[in-house]
DOFIVO-796408 format. One line per field, with one value per residue (C-alpha): residue in three letters; x, z, y. Coordinates in nm, 2 decimals. Example, Ala and Ser with C-alpha at 12.3 -4.5 7.8 and 13.67 -1.06 7.14 Angstrom:
REM DOFIVO-796408
res = [ALA; SER];
X = [1.23; 1.37];
Z = [0.78; 0.71];
Y = [-0.45; -0.11];
//
This chain:
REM DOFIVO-796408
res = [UNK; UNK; UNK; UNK; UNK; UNK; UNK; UNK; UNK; UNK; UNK; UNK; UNK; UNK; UNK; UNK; UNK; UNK; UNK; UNK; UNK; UNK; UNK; UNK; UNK; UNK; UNK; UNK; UNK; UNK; UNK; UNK; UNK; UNK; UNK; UNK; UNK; UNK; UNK; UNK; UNK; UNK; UNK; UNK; UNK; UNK; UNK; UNK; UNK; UNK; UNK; UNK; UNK; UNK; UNK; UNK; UNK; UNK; UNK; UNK; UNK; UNK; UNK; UNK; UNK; UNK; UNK; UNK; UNK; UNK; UNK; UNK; UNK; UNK; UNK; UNK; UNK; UNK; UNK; UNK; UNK; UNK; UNK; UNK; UNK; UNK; UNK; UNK; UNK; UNK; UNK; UNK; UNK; UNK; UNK; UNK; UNK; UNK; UNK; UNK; UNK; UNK; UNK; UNK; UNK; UNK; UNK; UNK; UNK; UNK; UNK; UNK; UNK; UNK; UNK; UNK; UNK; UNK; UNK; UNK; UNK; UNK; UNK; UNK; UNK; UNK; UNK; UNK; UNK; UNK; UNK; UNK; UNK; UNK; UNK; UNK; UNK; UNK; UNK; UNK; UNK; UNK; UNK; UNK; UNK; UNK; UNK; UNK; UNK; UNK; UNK; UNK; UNK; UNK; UNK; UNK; UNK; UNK; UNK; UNK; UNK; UNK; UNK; UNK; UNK; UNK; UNK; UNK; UNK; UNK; UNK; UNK; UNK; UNK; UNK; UNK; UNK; UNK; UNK; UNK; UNK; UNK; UNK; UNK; UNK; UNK; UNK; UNK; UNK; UNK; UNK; UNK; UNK; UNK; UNK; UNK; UNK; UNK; UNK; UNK; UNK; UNK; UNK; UNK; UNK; UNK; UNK; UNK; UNK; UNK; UNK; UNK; UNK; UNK; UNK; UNK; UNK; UNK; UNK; UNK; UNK; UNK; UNK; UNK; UNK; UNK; UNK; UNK; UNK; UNK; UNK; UNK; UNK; UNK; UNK; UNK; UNK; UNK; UNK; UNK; UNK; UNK; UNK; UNK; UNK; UNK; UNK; UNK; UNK; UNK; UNK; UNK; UNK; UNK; UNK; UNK; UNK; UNK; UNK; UNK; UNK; UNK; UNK; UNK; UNK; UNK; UNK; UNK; UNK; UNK; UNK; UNK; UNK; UNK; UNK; UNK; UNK; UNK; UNK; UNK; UNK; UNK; UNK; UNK; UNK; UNK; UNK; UNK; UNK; UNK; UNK; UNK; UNK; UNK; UNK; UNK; UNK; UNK; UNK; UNK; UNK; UNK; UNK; UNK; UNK; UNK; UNK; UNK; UNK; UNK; UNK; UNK; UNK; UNK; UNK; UNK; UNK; UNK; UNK; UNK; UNK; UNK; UNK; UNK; UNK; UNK; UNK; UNK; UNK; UNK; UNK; UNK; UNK; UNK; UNK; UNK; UNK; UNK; UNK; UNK; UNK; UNK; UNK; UNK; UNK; UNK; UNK; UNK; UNK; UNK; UNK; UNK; UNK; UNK; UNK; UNK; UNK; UNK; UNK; UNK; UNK; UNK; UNK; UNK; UNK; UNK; UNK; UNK; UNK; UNK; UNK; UNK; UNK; UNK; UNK; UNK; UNK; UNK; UNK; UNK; UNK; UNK; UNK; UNK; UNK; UNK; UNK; UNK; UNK; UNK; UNK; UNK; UNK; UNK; UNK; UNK; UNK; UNK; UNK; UNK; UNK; UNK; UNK; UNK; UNK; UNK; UNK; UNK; UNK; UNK; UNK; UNK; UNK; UNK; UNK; UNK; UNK; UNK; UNK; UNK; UNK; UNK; UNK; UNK; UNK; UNK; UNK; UNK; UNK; UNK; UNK; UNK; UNK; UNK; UNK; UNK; UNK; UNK; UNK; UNK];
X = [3.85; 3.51; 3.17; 3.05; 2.70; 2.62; 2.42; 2.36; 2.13; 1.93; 2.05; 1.91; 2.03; 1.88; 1.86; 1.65; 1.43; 1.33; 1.00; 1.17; 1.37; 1.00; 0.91; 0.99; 1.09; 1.32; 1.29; 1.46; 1.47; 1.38; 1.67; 1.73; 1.98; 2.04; 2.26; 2.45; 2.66; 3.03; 3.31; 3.66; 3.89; 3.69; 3.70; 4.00; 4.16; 4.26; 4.63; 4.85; 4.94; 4.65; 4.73; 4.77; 4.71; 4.78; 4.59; 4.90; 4.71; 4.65; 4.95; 4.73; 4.66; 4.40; 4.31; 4.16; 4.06; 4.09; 3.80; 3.80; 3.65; 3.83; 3.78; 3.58; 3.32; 3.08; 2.77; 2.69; 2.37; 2.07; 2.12; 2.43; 2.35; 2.05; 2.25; 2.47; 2.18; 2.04; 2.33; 2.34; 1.93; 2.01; 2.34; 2.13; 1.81; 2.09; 2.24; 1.90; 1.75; 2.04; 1.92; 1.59; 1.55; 1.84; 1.55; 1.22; 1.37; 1.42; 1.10; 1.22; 1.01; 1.08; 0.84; 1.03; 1.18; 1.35; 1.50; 1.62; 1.59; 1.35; 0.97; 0.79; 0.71; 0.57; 0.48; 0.25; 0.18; 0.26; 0.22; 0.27; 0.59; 0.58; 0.76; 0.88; 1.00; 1.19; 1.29; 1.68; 1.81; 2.11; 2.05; 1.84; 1.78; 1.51; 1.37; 1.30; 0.98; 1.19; 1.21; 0.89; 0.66; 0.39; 0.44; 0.18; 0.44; 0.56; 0.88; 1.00; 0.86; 1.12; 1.14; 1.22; 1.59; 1.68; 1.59; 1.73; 2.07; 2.37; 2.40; 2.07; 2.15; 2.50; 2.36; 2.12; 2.36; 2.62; 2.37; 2.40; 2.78; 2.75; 2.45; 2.67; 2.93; 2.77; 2.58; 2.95; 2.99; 2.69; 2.74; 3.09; 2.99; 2.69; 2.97; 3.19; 2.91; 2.75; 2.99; 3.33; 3.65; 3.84; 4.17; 4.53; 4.72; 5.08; 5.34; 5.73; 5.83; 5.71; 5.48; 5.45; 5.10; 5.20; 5.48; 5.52; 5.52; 5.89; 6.04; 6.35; 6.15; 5.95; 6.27; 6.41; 6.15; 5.97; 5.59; 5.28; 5.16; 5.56; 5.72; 6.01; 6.17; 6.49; 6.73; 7.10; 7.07; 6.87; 6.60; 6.25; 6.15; 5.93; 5.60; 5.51; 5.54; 5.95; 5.97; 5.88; 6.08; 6.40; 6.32; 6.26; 6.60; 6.81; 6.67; 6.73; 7.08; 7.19; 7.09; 7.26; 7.39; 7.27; 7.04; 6.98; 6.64; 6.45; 6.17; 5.87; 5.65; 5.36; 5.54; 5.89; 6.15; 6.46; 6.66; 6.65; 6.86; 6.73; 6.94; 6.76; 6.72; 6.85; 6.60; 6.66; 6.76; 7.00; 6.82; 6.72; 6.40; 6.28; 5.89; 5.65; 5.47; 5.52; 5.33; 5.27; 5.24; 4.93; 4.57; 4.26; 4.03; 3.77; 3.72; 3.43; 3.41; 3.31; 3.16; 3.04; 3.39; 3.56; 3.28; 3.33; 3.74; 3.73; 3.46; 3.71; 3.97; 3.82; 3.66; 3.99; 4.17; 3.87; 3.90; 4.24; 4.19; 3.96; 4.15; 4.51; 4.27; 4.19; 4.53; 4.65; 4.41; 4.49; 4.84; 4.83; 4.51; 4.63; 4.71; 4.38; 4.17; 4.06; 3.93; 3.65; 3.36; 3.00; 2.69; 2.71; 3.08; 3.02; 2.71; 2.91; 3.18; 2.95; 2.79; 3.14; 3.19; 2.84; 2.94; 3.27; 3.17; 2.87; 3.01; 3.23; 2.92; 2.96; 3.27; 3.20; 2.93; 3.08; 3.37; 3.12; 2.96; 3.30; 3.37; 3.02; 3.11; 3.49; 3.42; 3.06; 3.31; 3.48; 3.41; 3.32; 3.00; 2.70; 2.88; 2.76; 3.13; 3.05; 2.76; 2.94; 3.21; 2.93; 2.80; 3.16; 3.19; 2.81; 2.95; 3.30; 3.09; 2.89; 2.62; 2.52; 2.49; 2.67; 2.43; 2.20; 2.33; 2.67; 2.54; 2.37; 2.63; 2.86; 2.59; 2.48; 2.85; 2.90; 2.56; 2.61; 2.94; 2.84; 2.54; 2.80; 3.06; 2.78; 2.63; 3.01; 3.08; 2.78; 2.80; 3.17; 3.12; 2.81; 3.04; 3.33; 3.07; 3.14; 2.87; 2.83; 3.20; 3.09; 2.85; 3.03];
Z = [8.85; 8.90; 8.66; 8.71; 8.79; 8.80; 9.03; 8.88; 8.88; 8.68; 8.34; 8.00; 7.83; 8.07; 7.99; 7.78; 8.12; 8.19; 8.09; 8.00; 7.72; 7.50; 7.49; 7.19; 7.47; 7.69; 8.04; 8.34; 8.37; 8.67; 8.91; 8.95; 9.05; 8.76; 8.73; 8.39; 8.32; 8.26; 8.39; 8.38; 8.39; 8.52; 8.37; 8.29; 8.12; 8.43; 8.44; 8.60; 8.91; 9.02; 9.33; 9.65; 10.02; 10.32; 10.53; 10.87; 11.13; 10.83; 10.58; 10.29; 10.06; 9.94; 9.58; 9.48; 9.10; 8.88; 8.63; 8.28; 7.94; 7.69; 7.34; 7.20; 7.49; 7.50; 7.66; 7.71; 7.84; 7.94; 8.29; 8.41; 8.14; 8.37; 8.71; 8.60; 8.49; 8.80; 8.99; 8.78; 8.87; 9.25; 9.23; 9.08; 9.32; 9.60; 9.47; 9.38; 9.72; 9.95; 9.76; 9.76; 10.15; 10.25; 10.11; 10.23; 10.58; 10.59; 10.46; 10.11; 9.82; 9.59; 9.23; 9.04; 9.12; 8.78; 8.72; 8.36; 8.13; 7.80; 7.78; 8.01; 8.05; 8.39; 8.69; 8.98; 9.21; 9.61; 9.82; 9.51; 9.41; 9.07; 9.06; 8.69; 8.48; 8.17; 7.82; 7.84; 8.15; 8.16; 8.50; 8.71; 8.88; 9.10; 9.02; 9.24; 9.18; 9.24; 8.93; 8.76; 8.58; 8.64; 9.04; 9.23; 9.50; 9.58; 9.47; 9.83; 10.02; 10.25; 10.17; 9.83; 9.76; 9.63; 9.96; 10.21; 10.44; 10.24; 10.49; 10.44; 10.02; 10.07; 10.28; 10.00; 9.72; 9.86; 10.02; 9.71; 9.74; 10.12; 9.99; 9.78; 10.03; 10.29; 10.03; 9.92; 10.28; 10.37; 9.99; 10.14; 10.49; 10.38; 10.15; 10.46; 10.65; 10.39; 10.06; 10.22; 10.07; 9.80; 9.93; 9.79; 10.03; 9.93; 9.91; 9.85; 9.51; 9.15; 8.99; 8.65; 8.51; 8.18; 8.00; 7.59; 7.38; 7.26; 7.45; 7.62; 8.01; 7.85; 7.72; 7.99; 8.29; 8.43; 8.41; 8.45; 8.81; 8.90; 9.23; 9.13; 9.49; 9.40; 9.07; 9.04; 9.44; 9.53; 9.71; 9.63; 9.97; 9.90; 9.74; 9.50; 9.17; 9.24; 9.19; 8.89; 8.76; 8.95; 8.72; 8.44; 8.45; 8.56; 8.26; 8.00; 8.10; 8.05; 7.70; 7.62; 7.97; 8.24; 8.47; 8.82; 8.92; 9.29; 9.21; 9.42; 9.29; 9.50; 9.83; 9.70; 9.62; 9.39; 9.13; 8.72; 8.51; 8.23; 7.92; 7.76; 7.42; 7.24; 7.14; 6.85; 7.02; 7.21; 7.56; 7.70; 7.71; 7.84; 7.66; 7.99; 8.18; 8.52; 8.80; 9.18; 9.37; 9.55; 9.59; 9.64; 9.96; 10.10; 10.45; 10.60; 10.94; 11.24; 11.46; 11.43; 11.54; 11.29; 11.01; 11.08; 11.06; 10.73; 10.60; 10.70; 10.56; 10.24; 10.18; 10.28; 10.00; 9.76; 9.78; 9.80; 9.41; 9.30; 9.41; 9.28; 8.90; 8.93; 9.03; 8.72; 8.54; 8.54; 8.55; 8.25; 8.08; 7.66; 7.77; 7.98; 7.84; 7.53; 7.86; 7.97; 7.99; 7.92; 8.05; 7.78; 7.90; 8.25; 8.21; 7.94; 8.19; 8.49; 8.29; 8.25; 8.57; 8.67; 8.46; 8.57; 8.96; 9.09; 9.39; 9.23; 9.18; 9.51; 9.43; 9.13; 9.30; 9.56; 9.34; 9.14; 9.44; 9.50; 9.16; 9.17; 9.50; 9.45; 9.08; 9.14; 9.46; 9.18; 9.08; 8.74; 8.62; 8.61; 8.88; 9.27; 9.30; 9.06; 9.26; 9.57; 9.46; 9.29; 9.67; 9.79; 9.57; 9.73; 10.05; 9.99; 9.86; 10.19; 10.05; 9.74; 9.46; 9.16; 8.88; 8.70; 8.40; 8.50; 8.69; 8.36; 8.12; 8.38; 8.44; 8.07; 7.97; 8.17; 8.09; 7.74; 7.72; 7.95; 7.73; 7.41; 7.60; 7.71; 7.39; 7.26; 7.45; 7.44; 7.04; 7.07; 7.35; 7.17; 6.81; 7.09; 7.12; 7.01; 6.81; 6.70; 6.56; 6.40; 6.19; 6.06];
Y = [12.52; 12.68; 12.69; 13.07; 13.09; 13.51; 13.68; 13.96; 14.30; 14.56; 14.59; 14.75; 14.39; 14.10; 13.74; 13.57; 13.46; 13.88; 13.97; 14.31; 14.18; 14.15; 14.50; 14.74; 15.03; 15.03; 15.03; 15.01; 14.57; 14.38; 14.35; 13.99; 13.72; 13.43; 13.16; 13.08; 12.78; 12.85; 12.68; 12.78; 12.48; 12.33; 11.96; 11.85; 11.54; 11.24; 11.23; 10.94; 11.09; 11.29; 11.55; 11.31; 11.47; 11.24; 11.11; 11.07; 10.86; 10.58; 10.65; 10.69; 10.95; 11.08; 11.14; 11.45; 11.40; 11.67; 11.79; 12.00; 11.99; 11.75; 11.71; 11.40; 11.47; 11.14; 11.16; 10.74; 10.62; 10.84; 10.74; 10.90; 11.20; 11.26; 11.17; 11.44; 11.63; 11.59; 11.72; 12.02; 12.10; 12.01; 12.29; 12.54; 12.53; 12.57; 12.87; 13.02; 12.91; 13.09; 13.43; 13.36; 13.25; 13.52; 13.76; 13.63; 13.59; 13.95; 14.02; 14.16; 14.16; 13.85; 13.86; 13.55; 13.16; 13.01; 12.70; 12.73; 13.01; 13.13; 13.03; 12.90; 12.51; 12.51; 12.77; 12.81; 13.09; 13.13; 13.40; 13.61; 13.47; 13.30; 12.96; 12.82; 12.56; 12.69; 12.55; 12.61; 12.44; 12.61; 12.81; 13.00; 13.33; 13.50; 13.80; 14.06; 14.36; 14.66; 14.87; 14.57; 14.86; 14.63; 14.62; 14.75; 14.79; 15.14; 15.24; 15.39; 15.03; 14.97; 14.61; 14.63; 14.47; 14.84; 15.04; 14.82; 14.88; 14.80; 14.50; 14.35; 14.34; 14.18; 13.95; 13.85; 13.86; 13.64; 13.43; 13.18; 13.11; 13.07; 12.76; 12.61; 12.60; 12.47; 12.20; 12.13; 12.03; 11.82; 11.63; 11.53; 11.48; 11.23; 11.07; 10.99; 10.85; 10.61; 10.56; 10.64; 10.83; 10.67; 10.67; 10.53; 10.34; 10.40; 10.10; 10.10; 10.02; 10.10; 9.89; 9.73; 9.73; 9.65; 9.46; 9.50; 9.18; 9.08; 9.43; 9.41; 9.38; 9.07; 8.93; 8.96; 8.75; 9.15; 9.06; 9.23; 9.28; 9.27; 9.56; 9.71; 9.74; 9.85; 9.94; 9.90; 9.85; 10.22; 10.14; 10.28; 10.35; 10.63; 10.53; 10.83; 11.00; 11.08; 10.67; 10.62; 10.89; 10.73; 10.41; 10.55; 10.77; 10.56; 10.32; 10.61; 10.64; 10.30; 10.18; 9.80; 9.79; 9.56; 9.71; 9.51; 9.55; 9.37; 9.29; 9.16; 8.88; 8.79; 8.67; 8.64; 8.92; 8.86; 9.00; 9.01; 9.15; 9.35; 9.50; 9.86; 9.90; 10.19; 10.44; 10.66; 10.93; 10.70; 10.67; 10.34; 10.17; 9.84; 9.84; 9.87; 10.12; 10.16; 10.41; 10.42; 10.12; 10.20; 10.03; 10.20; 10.16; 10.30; 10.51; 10.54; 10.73; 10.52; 10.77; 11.16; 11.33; 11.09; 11.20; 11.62; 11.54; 11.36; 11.58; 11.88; 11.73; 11.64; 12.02; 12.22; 11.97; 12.03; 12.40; 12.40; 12.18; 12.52; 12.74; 12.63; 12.59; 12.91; 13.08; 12.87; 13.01; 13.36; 13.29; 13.13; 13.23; 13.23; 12.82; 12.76; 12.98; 12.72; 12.47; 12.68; 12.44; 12.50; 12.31; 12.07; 11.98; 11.99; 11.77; 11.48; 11.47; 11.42; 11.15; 10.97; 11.01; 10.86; 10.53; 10.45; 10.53; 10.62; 10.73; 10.96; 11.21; 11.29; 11.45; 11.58; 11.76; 11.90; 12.07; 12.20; 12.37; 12.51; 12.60; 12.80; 12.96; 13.04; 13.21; 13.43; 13.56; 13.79; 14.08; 14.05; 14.22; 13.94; 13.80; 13.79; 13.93; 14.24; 14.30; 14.32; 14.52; 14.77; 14.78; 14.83; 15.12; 15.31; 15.25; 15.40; 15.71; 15.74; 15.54; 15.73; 15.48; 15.52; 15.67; 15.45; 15.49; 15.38; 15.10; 14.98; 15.01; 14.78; 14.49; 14.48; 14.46; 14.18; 13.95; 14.09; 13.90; 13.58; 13.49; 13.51; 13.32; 13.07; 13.04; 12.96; 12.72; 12.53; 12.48; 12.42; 12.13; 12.03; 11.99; 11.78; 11.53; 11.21; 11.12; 11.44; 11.43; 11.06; 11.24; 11.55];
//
């Protein structure tokens, strides 16, 4: 599932990044739209028989690889930790960018452009919009000058965020999911063209990737490599998870007795008769491991109609993936609550991904587009979702804003409780590293 980057606006408790958050009296903060790294479910440990979608005019299927923070996070070599980095940078300018062009276009007021949060380690000026480089690259926001102390800007200027038609501001608050959706799209469409898709091109049979020294299969003549095509004469015509199982049961139910089993070698198919062991709980086993008999290609589109299809494709399945972790999420929250990821998570697995498969950053940047768009869409203060549903409510009252008071105490709630859950999760994924485990 999704890592929650907030849009969010003006509240007595603003990030670390707001100027506001200095001075000994309160005032009415800088409305503003920033970006902190959370990520429900969004990592998650690879299983063995990762969710497959078919591909019908070439009888493959496609695998859609799931992602979500794991314990004993390692961060390996600088390269893929800045290649994940770097994705994380690219995502977060996106975001930032839809809000910040969705405002300028309409010639609304925009003071601030952050990447990263706290002090300042580089900035420059343009056209009286101050761009920066913070310390804590954890996020972003841009900062708007409507309720600024220091603006000289009057407070009834039409083009300030705060006066504009209730269309104009939803336009600029949701502009930064609709960026990361369509960047979701183009990441995947430029993958198709160049890279390809990894797909799995599904075969009859269940294969055997691994036979156990002196078990009952090795005793018996099943090697490595070997197809099971059939057992006790049922065929395994349906290439597939449901296979394996059918081995694997018919194996426990027939401990010491003679199981018949096809197997393919290379070019030749015939039989071997293998005998299960009896476990201790008095189930059969025959020592190997067994799983789909597929191989992996890749697909890359041939022309430009080709390209949009598999592109399609590949972002309906993608969001589908999202949106099923997020269902599962709330579902079953007390199970998946303790695999919310943090930046540090999000960036270790990214770097895991970035060594064993460059290409697979494609993919891991495009779900975490997703995951950004799908998750700031609800309406959860310091989301882009809570301030859409805060504009829902003005314009269920016939446009008369709820009281700024109100209004505060919901938006501080909710950036009051991301920065804690950030700040969690970032020393609990920090403490999963591996070498940071070695040394405790």
């Amino acid at each position: 599932m999704p890592f929650s980057f907030s849009a969010s606006s003006s509240s007595p408790l603003p990030p670390a990044s707001s100027p506001s958050c200095r001075s000994s009296t309160p005032k009415r903060p800088r409305t503003h739209f920033s970006y902190p790294l959370l990520s429900p479910n969004l990592l998650s440990k690879k299983n063995n028989h990762p969710f497959l979608r078919t591909y019908p005019h070439r009888r493959r299927q496609r695998d859609f690889p799931s992602c979500a923070a794991v314990p004993g996070l390692d961060f390996g070599n600088l390269d893929s930790v800045l290649e994940a980095a770097g994705v994380l940078t690219a995502i977060i300018i996106v975001h930032e960018s839809g809000h910040f062009l969705a405002a300028t276009l309409q010639g609304i007021h925009v003071s601030k452009f952050a990447v990263g949060f706290g002090p300042i380690l580089a900035k420059f000026n343009s056209n009286n919009v101050e761009y920066s480089l913070r310390a804590f690259p954890l996020g972003g926001f841009v900062g708007f000058p409507d309720n600024d102390p220091e603006s000289d800007i009057p407070a009834d200027d039409e083009n300030l965020l705060k006066n504009r038609p209730i269309l104009d501001r939803v336009l600029v608050i949701s502009a930064g999911v609709i960026a990361n959706i369509i960047f979701a799209y183009a990441i995947i469409l430029v993958q198709v063209c160049s890279v390809g898709l990894p797909v799995q091109e599904a075969f009859p049979g269940v294969l055997v990737p691994e036979v156990r020294p002196f078990s009952a299969a090795s005793r018996d003549g099943l090697l490595s490599g070997d197809v099971i095509l059939s057992i006790n004469g049922a065929e395994m015509l349906k290439p597939g998870v449901n296979s394996v199982s059918e081995v694997v049961e018919v194996i426990k139910l027939n401990p010491k007795r003679d199981v018949v089993l096809k197997v393919g070698r290379g070019q030749q198919d015939f039989e071997i008769k293998v005998t299960p062991d009896e476990s201790s709980d008095g189930t059969g086993r025959i020592g190997v491991q067994l799983s789909p008999n597929f191989k992996i290609d890749k697909i890359v589109a041939r022309n430009i109609m080709e390209a949009f299809s598999f592109a399609g494709r590949e972002f309906v399945g993608l969001t589908y993936n999202v949106l099923d972790s997020l269902r599962q999420t709330v579902m079953n929250f007390s199970q998946t609550a303790s695999k919310v990821s943090g930046p540090v998570a999000i960036i270790a697995v990214g770097a895991e991904v970035a060594r064993s498969n460059v290409d697979g950053l494609y993919q891991f940047a495009a779900l975490l587009n997703l995951n950004l768009a799908v998750i700031n869409l609800l309406p959860l203060p310091a989301l882009d979702g809570g301030s859409l549903a805060l504009i829902a409510v003005e314009a269920a009252r016939g446009g008369r804003k709820l009281p700024l008071e109100v209004e505060q105490r919901i938006m501080s709630s909710g950036i009051t409780l991301v920065l804690l859950l950030g700040m969690f999760l970032i020393v609990r994924d920090t403490l999963n590293l591996d070498f940071i485990r070695e040394m405790l």
